[in-house]
C-alpha positions as CSV (number, residue, x, y, z in Angstrom):
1,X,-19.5,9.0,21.6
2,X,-18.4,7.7,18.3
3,X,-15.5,5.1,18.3
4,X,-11.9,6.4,18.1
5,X,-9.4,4.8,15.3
6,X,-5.8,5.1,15.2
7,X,-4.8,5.7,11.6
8,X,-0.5,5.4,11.5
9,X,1.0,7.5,9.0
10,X,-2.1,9.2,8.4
11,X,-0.3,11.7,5.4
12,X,0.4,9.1,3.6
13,X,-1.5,7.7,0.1
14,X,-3.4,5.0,1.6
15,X,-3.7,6.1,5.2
16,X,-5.3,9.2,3.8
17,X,-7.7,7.7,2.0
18,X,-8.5,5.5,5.0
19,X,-9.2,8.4,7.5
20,X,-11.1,9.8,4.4
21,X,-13.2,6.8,4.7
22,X,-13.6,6.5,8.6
23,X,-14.8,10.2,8.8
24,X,-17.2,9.6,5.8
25,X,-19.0,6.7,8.4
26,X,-18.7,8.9,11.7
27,X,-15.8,8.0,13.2
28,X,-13.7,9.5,15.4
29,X,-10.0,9.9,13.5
30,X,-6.4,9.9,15.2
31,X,-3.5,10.0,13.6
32,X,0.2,9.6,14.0
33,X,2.5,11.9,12.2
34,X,6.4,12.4,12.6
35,X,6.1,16.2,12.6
36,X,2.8,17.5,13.9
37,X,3.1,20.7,12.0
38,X,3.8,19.2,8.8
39,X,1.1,16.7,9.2
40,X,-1.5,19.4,10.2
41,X,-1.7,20.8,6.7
42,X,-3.0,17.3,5.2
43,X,-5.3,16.5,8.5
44,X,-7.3,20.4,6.9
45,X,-7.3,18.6,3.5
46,X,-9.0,15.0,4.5
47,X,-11.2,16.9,6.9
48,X,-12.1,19.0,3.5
49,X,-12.4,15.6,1.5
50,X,-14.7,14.1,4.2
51,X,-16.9,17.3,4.1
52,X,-16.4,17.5,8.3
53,X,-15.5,20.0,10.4
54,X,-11.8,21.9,10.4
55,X,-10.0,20.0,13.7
56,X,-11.8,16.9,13.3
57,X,-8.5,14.7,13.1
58,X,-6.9,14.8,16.5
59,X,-3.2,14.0,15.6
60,X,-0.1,12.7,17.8
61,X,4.0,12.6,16.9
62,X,5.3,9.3,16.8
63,X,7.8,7.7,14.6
64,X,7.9,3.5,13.7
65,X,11.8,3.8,15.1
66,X,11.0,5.0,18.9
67,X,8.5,4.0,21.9
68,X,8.1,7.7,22.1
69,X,4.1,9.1,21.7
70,X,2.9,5.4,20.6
71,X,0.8,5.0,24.6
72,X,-0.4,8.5,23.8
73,X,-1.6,7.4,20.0
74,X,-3.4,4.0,21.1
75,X,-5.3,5.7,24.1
76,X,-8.7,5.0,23.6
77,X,-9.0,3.6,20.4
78,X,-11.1,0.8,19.8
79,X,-9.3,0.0,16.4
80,X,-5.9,0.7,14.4
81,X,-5.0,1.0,11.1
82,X,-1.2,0.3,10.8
83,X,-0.3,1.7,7.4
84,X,3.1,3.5,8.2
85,X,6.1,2.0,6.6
86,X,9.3,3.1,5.7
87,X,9.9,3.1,2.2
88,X,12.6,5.8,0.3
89,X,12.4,6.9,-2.4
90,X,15.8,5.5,-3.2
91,X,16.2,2.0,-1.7
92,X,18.7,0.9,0.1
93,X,21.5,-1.3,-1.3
94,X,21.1,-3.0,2.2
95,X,18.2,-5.6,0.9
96,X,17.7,-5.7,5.1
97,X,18.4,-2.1,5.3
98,X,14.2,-1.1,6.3
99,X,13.3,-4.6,8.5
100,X,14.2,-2.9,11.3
101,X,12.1,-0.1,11.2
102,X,9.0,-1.5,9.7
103,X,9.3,-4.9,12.0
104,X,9.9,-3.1,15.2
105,X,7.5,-0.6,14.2
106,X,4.3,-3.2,13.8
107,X,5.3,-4.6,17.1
108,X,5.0,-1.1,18.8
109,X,1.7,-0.6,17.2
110,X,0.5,-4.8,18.2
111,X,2.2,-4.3,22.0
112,X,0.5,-0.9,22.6
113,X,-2.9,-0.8,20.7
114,X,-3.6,-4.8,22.3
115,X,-2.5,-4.0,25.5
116,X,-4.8,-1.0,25.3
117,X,-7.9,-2.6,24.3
118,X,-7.9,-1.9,21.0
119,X,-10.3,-4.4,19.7
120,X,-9.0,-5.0,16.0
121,X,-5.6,-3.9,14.4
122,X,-5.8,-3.9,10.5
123,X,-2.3,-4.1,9.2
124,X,-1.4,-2.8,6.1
125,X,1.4,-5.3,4.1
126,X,1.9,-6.0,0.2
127,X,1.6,-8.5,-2.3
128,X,5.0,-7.9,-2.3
129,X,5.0,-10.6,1.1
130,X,3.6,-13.0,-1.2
131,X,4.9,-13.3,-4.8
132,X,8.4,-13.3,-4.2
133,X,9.0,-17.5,-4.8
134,X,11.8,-18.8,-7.3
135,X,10.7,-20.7,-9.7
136,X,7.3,-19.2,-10.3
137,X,7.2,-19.6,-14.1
138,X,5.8,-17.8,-16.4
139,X,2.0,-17.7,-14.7
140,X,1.9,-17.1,-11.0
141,X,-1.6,-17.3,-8.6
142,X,-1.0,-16.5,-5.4
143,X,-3.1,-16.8,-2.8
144,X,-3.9,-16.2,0.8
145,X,-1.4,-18.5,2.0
146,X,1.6,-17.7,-0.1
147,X,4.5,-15.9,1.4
148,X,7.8,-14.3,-0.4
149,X,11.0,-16.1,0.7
150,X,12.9,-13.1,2.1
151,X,16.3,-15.2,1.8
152,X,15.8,-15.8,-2.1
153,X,18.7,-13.7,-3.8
154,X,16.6,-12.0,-6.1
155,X,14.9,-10.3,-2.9
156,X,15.3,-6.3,-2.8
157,X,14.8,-4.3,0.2
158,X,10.9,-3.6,0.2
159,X,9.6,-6.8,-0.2
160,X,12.3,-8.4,2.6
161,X,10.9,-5.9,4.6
162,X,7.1,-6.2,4.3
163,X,7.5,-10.0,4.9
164,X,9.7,-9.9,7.7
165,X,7.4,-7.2,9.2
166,X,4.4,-9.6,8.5
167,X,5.7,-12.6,9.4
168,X,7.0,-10.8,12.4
169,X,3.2,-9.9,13.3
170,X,1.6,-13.0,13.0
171,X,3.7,-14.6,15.2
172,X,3.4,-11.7,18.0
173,X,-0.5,-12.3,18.0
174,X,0.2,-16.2,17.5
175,X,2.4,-16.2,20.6
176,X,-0.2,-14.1,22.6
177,X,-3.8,-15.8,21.6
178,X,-4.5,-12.6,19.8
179,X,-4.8,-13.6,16.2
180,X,-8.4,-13.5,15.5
181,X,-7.8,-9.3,16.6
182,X,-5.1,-8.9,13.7
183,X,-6.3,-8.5,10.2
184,X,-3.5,-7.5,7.5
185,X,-4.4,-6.2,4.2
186,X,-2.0,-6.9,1.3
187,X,-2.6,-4.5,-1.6
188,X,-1.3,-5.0,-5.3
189,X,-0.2,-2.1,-7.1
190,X,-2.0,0.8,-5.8
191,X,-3.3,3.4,-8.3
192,X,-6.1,5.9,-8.2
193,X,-6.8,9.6,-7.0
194,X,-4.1,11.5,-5.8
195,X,-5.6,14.4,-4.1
196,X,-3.6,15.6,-1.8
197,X,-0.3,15.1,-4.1
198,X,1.0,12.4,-2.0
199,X,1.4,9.6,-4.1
200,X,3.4,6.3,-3.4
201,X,5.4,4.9,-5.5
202,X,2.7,2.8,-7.1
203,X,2.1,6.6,-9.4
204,X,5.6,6.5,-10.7
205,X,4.5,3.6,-13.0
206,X,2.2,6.1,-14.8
207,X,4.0,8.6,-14.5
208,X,7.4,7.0,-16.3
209,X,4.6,5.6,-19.1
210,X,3.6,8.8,-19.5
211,X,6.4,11.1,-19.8
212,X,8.2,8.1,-22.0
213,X,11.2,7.5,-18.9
214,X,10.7,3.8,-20.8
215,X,11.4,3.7,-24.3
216,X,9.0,0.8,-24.3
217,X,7.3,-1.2,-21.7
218,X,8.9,-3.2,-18.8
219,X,7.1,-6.9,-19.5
220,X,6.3,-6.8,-16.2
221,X,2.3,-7.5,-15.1
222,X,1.0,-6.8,-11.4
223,X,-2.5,-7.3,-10.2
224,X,-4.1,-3.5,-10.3
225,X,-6.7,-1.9,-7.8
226,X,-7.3,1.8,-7.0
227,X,-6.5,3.4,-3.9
228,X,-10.5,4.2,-2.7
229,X,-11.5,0.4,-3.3
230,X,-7.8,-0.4,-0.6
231,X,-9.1,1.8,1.7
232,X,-12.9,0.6,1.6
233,X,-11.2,-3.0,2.3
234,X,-9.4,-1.5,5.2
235,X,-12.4,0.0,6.8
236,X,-14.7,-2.7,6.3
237,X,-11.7,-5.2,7.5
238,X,-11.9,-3.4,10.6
239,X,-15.6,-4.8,12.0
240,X,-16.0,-7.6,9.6
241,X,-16.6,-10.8,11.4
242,X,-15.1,-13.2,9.4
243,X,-11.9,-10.5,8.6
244,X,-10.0,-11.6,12.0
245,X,-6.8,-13.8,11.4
246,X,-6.9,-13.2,8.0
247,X,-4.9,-12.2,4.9
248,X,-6.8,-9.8,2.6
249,X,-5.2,-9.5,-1.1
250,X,-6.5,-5.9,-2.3
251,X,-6.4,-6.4,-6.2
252,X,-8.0,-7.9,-9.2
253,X,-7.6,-7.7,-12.3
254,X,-3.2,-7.8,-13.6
255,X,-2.3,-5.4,-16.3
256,X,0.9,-6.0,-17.8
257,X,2.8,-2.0,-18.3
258,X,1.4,-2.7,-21.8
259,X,-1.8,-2.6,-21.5
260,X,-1.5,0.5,-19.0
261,X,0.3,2.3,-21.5
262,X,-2.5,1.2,-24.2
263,X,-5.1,2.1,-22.1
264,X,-3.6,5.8,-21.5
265,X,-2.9,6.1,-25.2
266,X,-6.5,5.9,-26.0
267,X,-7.1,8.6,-23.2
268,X,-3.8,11.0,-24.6
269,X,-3.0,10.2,-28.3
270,X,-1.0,13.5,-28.4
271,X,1.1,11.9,-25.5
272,X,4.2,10.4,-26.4
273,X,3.3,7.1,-24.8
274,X,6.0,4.0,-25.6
275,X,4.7,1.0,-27.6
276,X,5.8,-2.5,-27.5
277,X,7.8,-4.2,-24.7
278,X,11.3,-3.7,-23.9
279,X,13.5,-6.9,-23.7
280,X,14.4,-8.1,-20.1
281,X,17.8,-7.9,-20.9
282,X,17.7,-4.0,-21.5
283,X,15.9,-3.3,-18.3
284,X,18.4,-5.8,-16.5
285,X,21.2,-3.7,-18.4
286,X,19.8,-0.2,-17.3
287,X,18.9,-1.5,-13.6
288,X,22.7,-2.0,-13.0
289,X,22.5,2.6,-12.8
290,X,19.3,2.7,-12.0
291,X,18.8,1.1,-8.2
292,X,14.9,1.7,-8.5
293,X,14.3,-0.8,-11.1
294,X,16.4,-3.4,-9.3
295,X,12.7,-3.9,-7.3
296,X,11.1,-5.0,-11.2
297,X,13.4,-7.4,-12.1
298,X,12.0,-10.8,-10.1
299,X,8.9,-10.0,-11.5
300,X,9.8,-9.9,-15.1
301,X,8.0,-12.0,-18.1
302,X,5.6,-13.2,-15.2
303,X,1.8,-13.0,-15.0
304,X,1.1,-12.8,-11.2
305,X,-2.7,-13.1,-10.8
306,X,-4.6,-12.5,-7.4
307,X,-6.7,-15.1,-6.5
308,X,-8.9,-12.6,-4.3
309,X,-12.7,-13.7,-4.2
310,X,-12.9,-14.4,-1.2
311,X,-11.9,-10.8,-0.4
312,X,-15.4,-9.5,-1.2
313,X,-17.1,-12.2,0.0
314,X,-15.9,-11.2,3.5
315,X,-15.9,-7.1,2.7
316,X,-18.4,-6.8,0.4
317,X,-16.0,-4.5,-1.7
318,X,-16.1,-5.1,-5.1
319,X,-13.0,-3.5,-7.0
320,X,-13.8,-0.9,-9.5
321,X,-12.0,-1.5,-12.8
322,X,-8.1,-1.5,-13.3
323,X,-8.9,1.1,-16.2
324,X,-10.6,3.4,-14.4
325,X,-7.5,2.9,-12.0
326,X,-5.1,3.8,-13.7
327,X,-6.9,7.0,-15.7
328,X,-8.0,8.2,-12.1
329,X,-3.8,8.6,-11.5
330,X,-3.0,9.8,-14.9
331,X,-5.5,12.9,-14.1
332,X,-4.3,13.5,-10.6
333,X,-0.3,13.5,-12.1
334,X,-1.8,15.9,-14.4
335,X,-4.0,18.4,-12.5
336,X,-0.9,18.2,-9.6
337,X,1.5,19.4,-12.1
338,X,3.7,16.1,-12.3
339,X,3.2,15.3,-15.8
340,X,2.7,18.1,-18.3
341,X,1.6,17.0,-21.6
């Protein structure tokens, strides 16, 4: 009998792509959904994408906020793949507003898969858990062992969230002898194929380059990796033997907005693409109506650079291009009908 996974939040970008991914290597796929009806729609399309059989994703209600359906979801499973997070599309003022949810959520999925059996959880977190430090200056490489102070001011609900969550998670598998069983994979900005038009948030950064929402580009510069090379981490994370305990940055190569918009020009010169940067203090001016951008502006005039060898070393993933990245989500926005041009 193949070996069952849990895949949390299996609609969503990355999760998809993971389950994708397990099917592709024989696996047998669970996954949790907060409406079962809703979710079987997008179980038909991986099963499509995988090239397996109709009914091949079994799939289980339960949400991050209740106990409900999690015993039901680890049954079994001799891995997890926690991606489900809560993230809105508006944030919340509240810059704690989505710890409790994604914190009490990871422990559910830690507390039910480990007492289970479940012989690895792979969590998914950000480099969001890492960058956010004051006083960076103008070049910032992180590493595995850097963490985001969640009490700096400049802190915005997402990021105080993955880090709490995090932090929250190591200490659980601390406290319990567990940690060489957790993995947690923290991706930079995610890009690539949007298949099944369920993009995160990552895809609005193309999207608002290339349908000119900036008059000119945020000077704002993020590590870059593509959403097929995250989940290929994920999976191999799952059974690597040197993975346990550890913190995987997905990402490689940083593109500042300016080079992404230069790098779609060349692909559409009849779009109406923005050129040259736009000056912090605009972006800090139009973040004060714009809640979204609030998110940007810790992050702006600094190179943050992955230092993420070791990654591969212990994956054997090697990231495709950030070009190739960022043109794989420009033609998904496209053929989904996001972006007309």
């Amino acid at each position: 009998m193949a070996d069952r996974v849990l895949v949390t939040g299996i609609s969503g970008f990355i999760a998809s792509h993971i389950a994708v991914k397990l099917l592709e290597k024989g696996y047998a796929v669970r996954g949790t959904v907060r409406n079962a009806v809703k979710g079987a729609d997008i179980a038909v399309k991986i099963c499509a994408a995988a090239n397996v059989p109709e009914g091949s994703i079994e799939l289980v209600e339960a949400d991050l906020s209740s106990d409900a359906g999690w015993e039901e979801a680890v049954q079994d499973c001799r891995y997890i793949q926690h991606i489900a997070s809560p993230l809105p599309i508006e944030p919340p003022s509240d810059r704690e507003g989505l710890v409790p949810e994604a914190r009490a959520g990871a422990q559910r999925v830690l507390e039910h898969g480990f007492s289970a059996g479940a012989e690895r959880i792979v969590m998914t977190s950000s480099i969001a858990s890492m960058i956010g430090q004051k006083g960076r200056g103008k070049y910032f490489k992180f590493g595995e062992n850097d963490w985001t102070d969640p009490e700096w001011k400049k802190q915005t609900a997402y990021p105080v969230s993955k880090t709490r969550a995090e932090i929250s998670a190591w200490a659980y598998v601390e406290a319990q002898g567990l940690k060489d069983r957790l993995t947690v994979v923290n991706p930079a900005m995610v890009f690539g194929p949007d298949p099944f038009n369920n993009g995160s948030a990552s895809l609005q950064v193309v999207k608002a380059l290339l349908t000119k929402e900036f008059p000119k580009s945020p000077q704002l510069a993020f590590p870059v990796i593509d959403v097929r090379d995250v989940a290929a981490i994920h999976v191999a994370a799952m059974i690597a033997e040197n993975a346990g305990g550890r913190r995987l940055i997905a990402g490689k190569e940083t593109l500042w907005f300016k080079d992404m918009a230069n790098i779609l020009r060349q692909a559409y010169p009849a779009a109406r693409l923005p050129k040259g940067e736009l000056p912090n203090i605009l972006l800090k001016l139009i973040s004060v109506f714009d809640d979204r951008l609030k998110t940007l502006l810790a992050d702006l005039g600094i190179f943050n650079e992955a230092d993420s060898a070791y990654v591969s070393t212990i994956t054997q993933v090697i990231p495709r291009p950030a070009k190739e990245a960022v043109l794989a989500t420009a033609e998904s926005l496209i053929a989904n009908g996001v972006v007309e041009l």
